[in-house]
Structures are given as C-alpha cells and as structure tokens.
N, C-alpha and C positions, 0 to 999 in steps of 0.2 A: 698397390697397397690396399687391403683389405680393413676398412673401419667400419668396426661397430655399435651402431648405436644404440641406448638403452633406454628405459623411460626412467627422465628424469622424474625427482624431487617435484609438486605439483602445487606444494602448497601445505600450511598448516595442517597435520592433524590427516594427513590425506595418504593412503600406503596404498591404495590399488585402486584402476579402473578398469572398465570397460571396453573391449575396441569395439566403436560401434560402425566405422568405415575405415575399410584399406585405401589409399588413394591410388597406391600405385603397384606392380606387379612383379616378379622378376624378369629383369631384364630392360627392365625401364632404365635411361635416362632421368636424371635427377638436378635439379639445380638447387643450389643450397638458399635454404629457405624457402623451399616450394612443400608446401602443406602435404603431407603423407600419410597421417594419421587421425582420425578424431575419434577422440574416447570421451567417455562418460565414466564422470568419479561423482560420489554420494553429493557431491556441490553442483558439477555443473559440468557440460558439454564442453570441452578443450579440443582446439585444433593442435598440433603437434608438428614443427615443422624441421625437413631436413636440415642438418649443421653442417654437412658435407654433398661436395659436387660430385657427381660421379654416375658407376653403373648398378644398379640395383639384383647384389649376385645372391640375397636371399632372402627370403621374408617368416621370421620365428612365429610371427603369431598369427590368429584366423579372425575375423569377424566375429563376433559373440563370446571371443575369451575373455576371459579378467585375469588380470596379467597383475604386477606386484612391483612397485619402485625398485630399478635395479636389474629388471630382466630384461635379455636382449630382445630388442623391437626389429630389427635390420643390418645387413648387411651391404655397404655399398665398397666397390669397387673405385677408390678415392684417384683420380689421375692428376700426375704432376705432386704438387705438394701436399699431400693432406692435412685437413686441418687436424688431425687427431692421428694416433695408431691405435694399434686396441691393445690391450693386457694393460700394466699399471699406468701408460700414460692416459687411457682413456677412465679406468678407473680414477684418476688424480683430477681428471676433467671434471666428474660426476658429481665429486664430492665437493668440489670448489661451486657448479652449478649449484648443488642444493642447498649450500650455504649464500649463495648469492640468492636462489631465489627466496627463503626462507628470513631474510634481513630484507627484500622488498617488500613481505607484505605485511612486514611492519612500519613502512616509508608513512610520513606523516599526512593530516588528510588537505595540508594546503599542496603539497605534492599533487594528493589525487586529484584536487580543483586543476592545476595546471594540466591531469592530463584530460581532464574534462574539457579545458577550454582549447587547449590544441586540436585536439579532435573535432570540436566543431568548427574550427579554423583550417581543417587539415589539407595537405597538400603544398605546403612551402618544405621546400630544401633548406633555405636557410643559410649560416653559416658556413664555411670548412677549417678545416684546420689552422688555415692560414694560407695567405698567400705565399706562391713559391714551393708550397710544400708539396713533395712526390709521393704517392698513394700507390701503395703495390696490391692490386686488386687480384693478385693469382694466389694469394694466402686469404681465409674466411677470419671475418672480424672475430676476435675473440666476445662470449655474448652468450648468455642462457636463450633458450627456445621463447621466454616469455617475453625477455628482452628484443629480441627480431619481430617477434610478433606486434610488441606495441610501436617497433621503428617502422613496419608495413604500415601500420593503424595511424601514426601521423607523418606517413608522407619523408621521414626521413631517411638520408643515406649514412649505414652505419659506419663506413669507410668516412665521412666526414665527420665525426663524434670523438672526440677526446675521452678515453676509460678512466675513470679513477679507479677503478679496481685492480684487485691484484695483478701484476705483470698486463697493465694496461688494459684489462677487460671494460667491458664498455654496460655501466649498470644502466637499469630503467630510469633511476635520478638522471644520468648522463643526456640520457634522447630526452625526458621531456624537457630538461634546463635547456638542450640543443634547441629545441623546438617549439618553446617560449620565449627566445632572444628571437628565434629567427621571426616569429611574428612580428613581435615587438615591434623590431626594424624594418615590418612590410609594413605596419600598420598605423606606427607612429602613434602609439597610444603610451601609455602608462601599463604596468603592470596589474595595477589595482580594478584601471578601468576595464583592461581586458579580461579581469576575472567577474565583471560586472556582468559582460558579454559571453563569459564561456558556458551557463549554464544554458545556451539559448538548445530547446528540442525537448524537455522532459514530460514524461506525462503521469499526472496526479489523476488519471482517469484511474477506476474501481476496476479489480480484478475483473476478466471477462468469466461469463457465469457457470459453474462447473458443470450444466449441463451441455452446450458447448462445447468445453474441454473435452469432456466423457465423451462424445458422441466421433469425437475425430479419430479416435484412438482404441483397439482393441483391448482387451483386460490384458491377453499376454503381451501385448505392448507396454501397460502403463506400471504395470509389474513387473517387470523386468523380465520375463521369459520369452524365447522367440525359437521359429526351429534355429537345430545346432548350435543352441547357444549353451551348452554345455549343463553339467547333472545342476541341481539344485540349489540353492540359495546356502545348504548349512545351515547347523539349530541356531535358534537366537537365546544365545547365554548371555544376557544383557539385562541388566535392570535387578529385578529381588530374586531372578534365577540363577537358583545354584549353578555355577558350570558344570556341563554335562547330564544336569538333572533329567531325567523323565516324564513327561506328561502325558494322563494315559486322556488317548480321545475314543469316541466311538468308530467304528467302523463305519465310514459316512458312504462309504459306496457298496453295502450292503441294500441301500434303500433306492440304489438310482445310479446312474453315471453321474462319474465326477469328473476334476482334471486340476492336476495341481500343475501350479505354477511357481518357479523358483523366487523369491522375496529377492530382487538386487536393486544393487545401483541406489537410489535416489530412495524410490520406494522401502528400503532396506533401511537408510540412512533413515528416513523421517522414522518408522518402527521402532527404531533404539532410541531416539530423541523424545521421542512420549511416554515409553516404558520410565525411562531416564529419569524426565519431569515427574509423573506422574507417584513412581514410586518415592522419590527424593526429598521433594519440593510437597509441603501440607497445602492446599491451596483451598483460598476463601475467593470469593468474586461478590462486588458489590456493583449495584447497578444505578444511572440516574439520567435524566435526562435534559436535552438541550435545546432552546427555543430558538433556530436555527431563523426563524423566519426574513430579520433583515442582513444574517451573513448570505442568504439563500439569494437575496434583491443585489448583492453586491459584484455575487459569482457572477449573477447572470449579467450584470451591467457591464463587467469588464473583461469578461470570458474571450470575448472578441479581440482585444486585445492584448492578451496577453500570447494569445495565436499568432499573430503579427510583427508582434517585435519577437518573439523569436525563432521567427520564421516555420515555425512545426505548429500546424492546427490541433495537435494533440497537447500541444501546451494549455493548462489552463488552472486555473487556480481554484480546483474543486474543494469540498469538503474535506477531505485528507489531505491536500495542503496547510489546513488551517488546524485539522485536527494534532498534525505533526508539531506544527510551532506553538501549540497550545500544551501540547506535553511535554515539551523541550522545558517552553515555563517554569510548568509547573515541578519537571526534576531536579531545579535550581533551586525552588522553594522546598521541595520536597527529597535528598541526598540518599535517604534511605530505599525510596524505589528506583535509585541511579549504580544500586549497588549488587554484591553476590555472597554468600555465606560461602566460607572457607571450610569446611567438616575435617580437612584436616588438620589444621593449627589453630581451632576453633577461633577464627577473625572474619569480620565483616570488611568485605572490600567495596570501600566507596570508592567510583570513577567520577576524576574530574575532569570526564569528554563528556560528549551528549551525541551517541552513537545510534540514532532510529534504525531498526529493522523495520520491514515492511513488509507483510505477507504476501505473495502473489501466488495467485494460484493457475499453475503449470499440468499439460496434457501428463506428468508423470509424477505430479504433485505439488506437495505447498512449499516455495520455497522461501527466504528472506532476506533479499540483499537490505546491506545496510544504505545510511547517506549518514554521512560520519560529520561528526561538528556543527551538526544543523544549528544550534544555536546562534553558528557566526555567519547564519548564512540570512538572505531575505526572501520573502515569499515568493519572489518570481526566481531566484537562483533555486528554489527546493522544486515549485513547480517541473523546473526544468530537467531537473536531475532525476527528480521522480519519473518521469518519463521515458528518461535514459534505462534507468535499470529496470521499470514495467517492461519495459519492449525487449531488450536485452534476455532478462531473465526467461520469456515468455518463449523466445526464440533460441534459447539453449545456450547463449554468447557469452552471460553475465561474468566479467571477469572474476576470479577467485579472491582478489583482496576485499569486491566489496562484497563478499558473502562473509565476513570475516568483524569482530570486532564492537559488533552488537552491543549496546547495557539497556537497552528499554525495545518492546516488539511493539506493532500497531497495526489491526488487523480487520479486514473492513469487508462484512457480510452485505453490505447494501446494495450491492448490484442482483444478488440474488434474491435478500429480502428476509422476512423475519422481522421477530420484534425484540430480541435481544439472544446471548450465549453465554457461556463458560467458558469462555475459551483456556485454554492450558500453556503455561510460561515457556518459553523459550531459554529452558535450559544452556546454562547456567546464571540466564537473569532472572531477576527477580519479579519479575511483574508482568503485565501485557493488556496492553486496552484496548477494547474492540468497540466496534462502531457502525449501527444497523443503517436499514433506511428509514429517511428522514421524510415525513409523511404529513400530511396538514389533518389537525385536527382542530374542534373545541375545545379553546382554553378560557380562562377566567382570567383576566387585566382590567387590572384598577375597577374589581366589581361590576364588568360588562365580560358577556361572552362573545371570543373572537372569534376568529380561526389562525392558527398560527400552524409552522414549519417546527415540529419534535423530532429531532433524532435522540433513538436511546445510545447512551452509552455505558459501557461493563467494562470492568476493571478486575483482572483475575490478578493475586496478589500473594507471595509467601508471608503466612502468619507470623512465622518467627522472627521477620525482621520489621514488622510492621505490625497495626493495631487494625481494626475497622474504622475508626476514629479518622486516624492518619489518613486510610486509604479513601472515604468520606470527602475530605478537604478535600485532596489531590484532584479528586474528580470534581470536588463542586470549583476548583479553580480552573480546571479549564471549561467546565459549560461556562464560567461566567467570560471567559474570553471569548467563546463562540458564540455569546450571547448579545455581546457589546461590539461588536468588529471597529467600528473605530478608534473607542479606545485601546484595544487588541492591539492593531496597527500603528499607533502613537506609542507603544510601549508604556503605559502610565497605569 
C-alpha cells in the first residue's frame, strides 16, 4: 500500500518552507519516526519526521525548493497495516494534524515549563498504560510529526501514552503530562520543586558578535540563495507597497559585476517584519542610563554558582538576566507598553501575560524566541531558560511555539559595543529596549568623583499608545532596579 505523505501544518502564521536536507533517497528503508526531512520556514530550522514504516518508492521534492503546506513530500511503500492510505483518508489525516498542531502552540506556558524540565530530566520511560494492558506495536501511534518529535526529545514511548485527542490521538499535553508523572515518581519530588529544578542549562550570555556570525557564512548563504536552489526570491509587496507596484532602480551592473541573490527563508521573513514596523508603527526612542556598578560586583560573586547548581557553565546571571526581570516590572507598572493597537476595530489590546522576546543574532539573522510568563518565574529559572533558547536558536533547533507569543522585545548590542541605538519594534508590539555595553566611567556621588559601571539604555516606543513622559518613567524604573540589586531581589 502506497502512503503519502505531505507537509504538514508547522505552525502559526507559517505556509511554506524550505528543504534544506533530504535525509533519505528512493529506495531506502524507513522507520517511522526516523527523521527524513529538515526544512527551513521564515522561524526556524524543523526536523520532519516519517509517520510511516516502510519503502521509500518516491521522493516529490529537491534540496533548495520551497515547497507549500499541503504538497506531497513522499512516497513510502507502507507494509503490513498502514498507518494511513492516501486520497481522502490521508487528507482527513492532515487536516486533523494541523488543527492539532495549531491548538499546541497555544498550550499554556506552565505547560512549556514542564517541558522544559522534562528535558532536562530526560530519558525516563516512565508510566504505561497499565498493567496487564496489550500494546499492538504493528499499527503507528496516532500523533502529529511535532508530537513524536517532543516523545524522541523526552525519552518517551508513544505506545505507553494515553491520547486525549480525537479517536485517541495522543497530543503534546499528553507526553509531557506522560513525562512529568514519570519523573515525579523517579524522583520523589514535588511538582513545584521539580519545576524549581527544570530550568537548570540556560544561557543569559549576549549574542555572539555579528562579526563571527558573518565570517562563518557566505552572503549567498545567509540570504538565502545557494546553487539550485531555484529562481528568485519574488517582489516584496509588503509594507506601503502597492502590490505589484514598480520600482524603477539604476542599471547597477552597468558600472561593475554584480550578482543577485534570491531574498528567502529567514532573511525574507526579517525584510517584511521592518518594512511592517517601520511603515505602521510612528516610533520615538528615548534613551538613559544605569549605574550598573554593584549589580556588576553581584554577577561576578555568584556567576560561579549559578554554573553549578545547574550543571551548564553557561548558566549565569548576566546583565540580560536582570535587565529581563527589570522590564517584566516595570510592564506591571507600566500596561500600556505590555499592549498593541488594533488599526482594525480601532482598540488597544492590553496582555495580561509578560511574554519577553529576546533578540539573538543567528549566521542567517536576528531572530526572537520568546520566555513566556517571566514574571512567574525567578532569576536562576530565566537564567536558565535564556540559555536554552540562545543555544537552541543559534543552532537552528528553537522550537516554533517559543518563537511565538511575544508583548515586549529585549535587545542587547553589548557584546559588540556601542554607546547606544534605535532599535525598531517588533511588530506587532509595541515597544523594545535595548541595552549597550556597560563600561566604567567618572561619575559624580555624593559630590566626589568615582568611577562607576554605566550601561546605556534605549527604549524605542509607539507614540500613539504612549507619551515620552510614560516611556521616561518605564525606563527610569528599571535603571533604578538595576541600580539597587538588592532591593531588586527582595521585591520591595
């Protein structure tokens, strides 16, 4: 029996990617859930894993195509019972996946704590069914691609998993709930405690410096062009341009050799996100600075340990750890830069999450996973988590829900240096703060010249839901957190 499989549904907002590796060839041998595909969508690098066992009797697409939710990726030669057939049952399949995956990655973010801490726990089986109960392992778990992929990621077997989903499909809630009991009961903790423990690995270190980056990576690499990766990028009718409209340019290869390169993938995506911001969004930026000098004496005293208890040397509780919980703050105090102008039902939408994006800058661009409910989380669980999605994001891995979800961006030039920017919002929020290096100068205390620890900081901000005034405070409340670190830390 002949099944074909298509690319699913990938995520919010997300209709085409990339293949950027074939894994396997015709004629291959296949095990269900062995990795076949990895593409590149405008978010992020997804691995793509087979749903059925079998023989590999044809392969639709090439290395460098962009392919469209819905088109056939494969054909395998299913033996015995297949999990699927093709024409309307696999169709009914597709459409059930993309509603399943499209209702995870709106799961909530104590969800995504638990799979944070399973992961770092990972490798218990855990639970089964129950005792007594017979497992017919010649039929494939029913289960979306993302779904097997996070059961690989902790260690669980989906044939032990109870589905709550329709006609017993087995969601992402199901493995990580799987997969948080089965700790539990390795580990004889508490729920609460082990999510004490699940942030342990993240790194609040500063983007690596885009010279670096640049130097790894060819232009037609980080632009999306490569040989055979097919014509062109297509015009960008995005933002104040008219669709279709015409832009007349000079003849530039009149004067020299030139070489165009196609606009895709990632690169493409960030192009319409600026245009986007920039045309949309009236943007003010007000600038001020932070006497970082005894949060500076604090990092370094406890840096060490915070490497230790959670077992990852790149844990530490740098400057963007403090700068994160110091914006968090002040969005509590502050609703209006927590929020997004509605242009079609003229309303302001205030979010009552506290959702930080994070810039990180990647060999193919800037990208911004989020860390979702930071407010409920504590310095050493952000630490940790920051870490998780620097490294992650950096390495192409970062899963799609935490690109997802964002109300406030936080963005941090000081690895490379500088004394301050404009940075531009991250459409559709409202605001974004950025945050240079922090450098020792003379300063003037208590009518004697010191030397103190200054980081600037800058705050780009939409006019129309905000004053200078407003946006003033917001930033002088968190220097004065970053000022004071103990009382910071005491909450007071």
């Amino acid at each position: 029996m002949t099944a074909e499989f298509i690319l699913p549904d990938l995520g919010e907002g997300i209709h085409e990617a990339e293949i950027i590796a074939v894994k396997v060839k015709e004629g291959d041998t296949v095990k269900e859930d062995q990795v076949i595909f990895e593409v590149e969508t405008d978010k992020a690098v997804v691995e793509i894993p087979s749903p059925y066992a079998g023989v590999v009797s044809k392969i639709h697409v090439q290395q460098g195509q962009t392919v469209t939710v819905g088109s056939t990726m494969i054909s395998v030669e299913a033996g015995g019972s297949a999990s699927a057939a093709p024409g309307k049952t696999q169709e009914t399949k597709e459409k059930t996946e993309a509603k399943s995956v499209a209702d995870t990655a709106k799961s909530s973010a104590a969800k995504a704590e638990t799979k944070t801490e399973t992961k770092a726990l990972a490798g218990v089986s855990g639970n089964g069914k129950g005792a007594g109960t017979t497992v017919d392992r010649s039929r494939p778990v029913p289960a979306t691609p993302a779904t097997r992929r996070l059961a690989r990621e902790l260690g669980v077997d989906l044939y032990a998993v109870s589905g709550s989903g329709a006609a017993g499909r087995v969601m992402k809630e199901d493995v990580m709930s799987f997969a948080a009991g089965s700790l539990e009961s390795k580990l004889g903790t508490s729920s609460s405690d082990s999510g004490k423990q699940s942030t342990a690995g993240a790194s609040s270190s500063p983007a690596k410096p885009a010279s670096s980056a640049a130097s790894s990576m060819s232009v037609a690499e980080k632009f999306g062009g490569s040989e055979g990766g097919g014509g062109g990028g297509g015009p960008l009718n995005f933002g104040g341009r008219a669709a279709g409209g015409h832009i007349e340019y000079p003849d530039f290869a009149k004067h020299g050799k030139v070489e165009r390169l196609p606009l895709k993938s990632i690169r493409r995506k960030i192009a319409q996100s600026m245009t986007q911001s920039w045309t949309l969004i009236p943007h003010v930026t007000t600038f001020d600075e932070a006497n970082v000098s005894d949060l500076t004496k604090l990092i370094s005293k406890y840096e060490k340990e915070y490497g230790e208890r959670a077992g990852n040397p790149k844990v530490r509780p740098t400057m963007t750890v403090f700068v994160l919980k110091a914006v968090a703050s002040a969005l509590q105090r502050f609703p209006q830069f927590n929020s997004s102008l509605d242009e079609n039902t003229g309303e302001i939408v205030i979010k009552h999450y506290y959702n930080l994006g994070v810039a990180v800058a990647t060999e193919r661009g800037l990208i911004v996973p989020v860390i979702k409910n930071i407010n409920e989380k504590s310095f050493f669980d952000v630490a940790v988590e920051l870490a998780d999605i620097a490294a992650k994001t950096r390495a192409g891995k970062i899963e799609l829900d935490r690109l997802q979800g964002g109300t406030f961006t936080v963005t941090n030039i000081g690895a490379i240096g500088g004394t301050g920017a404009a940075p531009m919002i991250n459409f559709p929020e409202c605001a974004i703060m950025g945050m240079a290096r922090a450098v020792e100068k003379p300063i003037v205390k208590n009518g004697a010249i010191e030397i103190g620890t200054i980081m600037p900081l800058f705050m780009s901000f939409d006019h129309r839901l905000a004053d200078g005034a407003e946006a003033a405070y917001f930033v002088q409340h968190v220097v004065k957190l970053l000022e004071d670190p103990f009382k910071f830390v005491l909450d007071i």
